[in-house]
N, C-alpha and C positions, 0 to 999 in steps of 0.2 A: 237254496234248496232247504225245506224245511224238516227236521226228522231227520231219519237213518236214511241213508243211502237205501235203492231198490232193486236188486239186481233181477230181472227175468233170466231164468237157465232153459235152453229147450236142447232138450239129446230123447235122444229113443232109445239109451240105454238107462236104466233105472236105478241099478245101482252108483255108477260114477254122477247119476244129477243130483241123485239123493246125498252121496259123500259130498259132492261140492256145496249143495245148499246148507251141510252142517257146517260149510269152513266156513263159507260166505258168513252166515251167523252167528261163528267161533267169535268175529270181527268185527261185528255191529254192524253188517249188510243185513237189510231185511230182502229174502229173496222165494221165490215162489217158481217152479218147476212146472214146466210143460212139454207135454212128450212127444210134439206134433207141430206143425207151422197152422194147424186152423184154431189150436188151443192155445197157439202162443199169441194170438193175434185176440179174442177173445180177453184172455187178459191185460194184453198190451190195452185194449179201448178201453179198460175199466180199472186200472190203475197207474196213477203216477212213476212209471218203472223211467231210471237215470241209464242205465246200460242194460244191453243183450245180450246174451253170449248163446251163440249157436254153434250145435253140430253143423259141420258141413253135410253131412251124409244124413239128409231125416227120413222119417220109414218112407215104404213105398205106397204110391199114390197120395203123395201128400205133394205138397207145391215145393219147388226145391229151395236152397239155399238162396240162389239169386232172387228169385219170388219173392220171398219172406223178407229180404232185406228193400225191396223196391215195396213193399206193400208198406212196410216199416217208417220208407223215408217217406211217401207218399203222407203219412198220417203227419209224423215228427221228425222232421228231417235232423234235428239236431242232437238225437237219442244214441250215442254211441252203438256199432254192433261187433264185437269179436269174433269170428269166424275159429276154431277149435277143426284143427285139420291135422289127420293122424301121416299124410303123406303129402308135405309142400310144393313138394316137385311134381304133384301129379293135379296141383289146381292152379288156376291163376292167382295169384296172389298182388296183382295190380288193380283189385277192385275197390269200392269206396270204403271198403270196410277193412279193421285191423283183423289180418290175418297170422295167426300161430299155431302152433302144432299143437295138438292133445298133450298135456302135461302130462309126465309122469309123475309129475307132484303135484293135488288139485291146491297147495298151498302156493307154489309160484303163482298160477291162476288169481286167485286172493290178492297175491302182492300187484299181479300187472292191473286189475282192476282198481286198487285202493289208490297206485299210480293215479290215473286215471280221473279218479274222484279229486284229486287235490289239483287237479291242473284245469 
């Protein structure tokens, strides 16, 4: 991988994407926010993104969580996606993707992706 790490973030809250893209970049992750699964998917076709990290919950009338991650492996199946889930016990958390609770610190977030990056 050539360059800085890429992280894609999509939440439809604006303030916790916006904090997280300054940590991800605190760290030398270059990362780029999207507030939607049709904008995240947009970006996703037009740049080299290493990992995803999504809400689970994205606004309504958008494609849900399962969508966006099948749409995801469809293009790049080998593009890591984080699931970001504020209640564990209330999703399945046996699907293809790493699932974790909404951090109360976007710096754990940070550390499990830079994990990630080195593996």
């Amino acid at each position: 991988m050539g360059g800085s790490f890429f992280v894609l973030f999509v939440d439809d809250d604006a303030e916790f994407a916006n904090a997280a893209a300054r940590c991800f970049e605190s760290v030398g992750m270059r990362t780029v926010v999207a507030f939607g699964t049709m904008s995240a998917l947009d970006v996703f076709d037009c740049r080299d993104i290493d990992v995803i990290v999504t809400d689970v919950k994205l606004p309504a009338g958008e494609a849900d969580r399962s969508a966006l991650a099948s749409m995801i492996r469809d293009r790049r199946p080998q593009v890591p996606i984080i699931m970001l889930i504020a209640h564990p016990e209330a999703h399945d958390v046996a699907s293809p993707c790493i699932a974790r609770c909404k951090p109360s610190e976007i710096a754990e977030l940070c550390r499990a992706i830079r994990v990630r990056q080195t593996h």
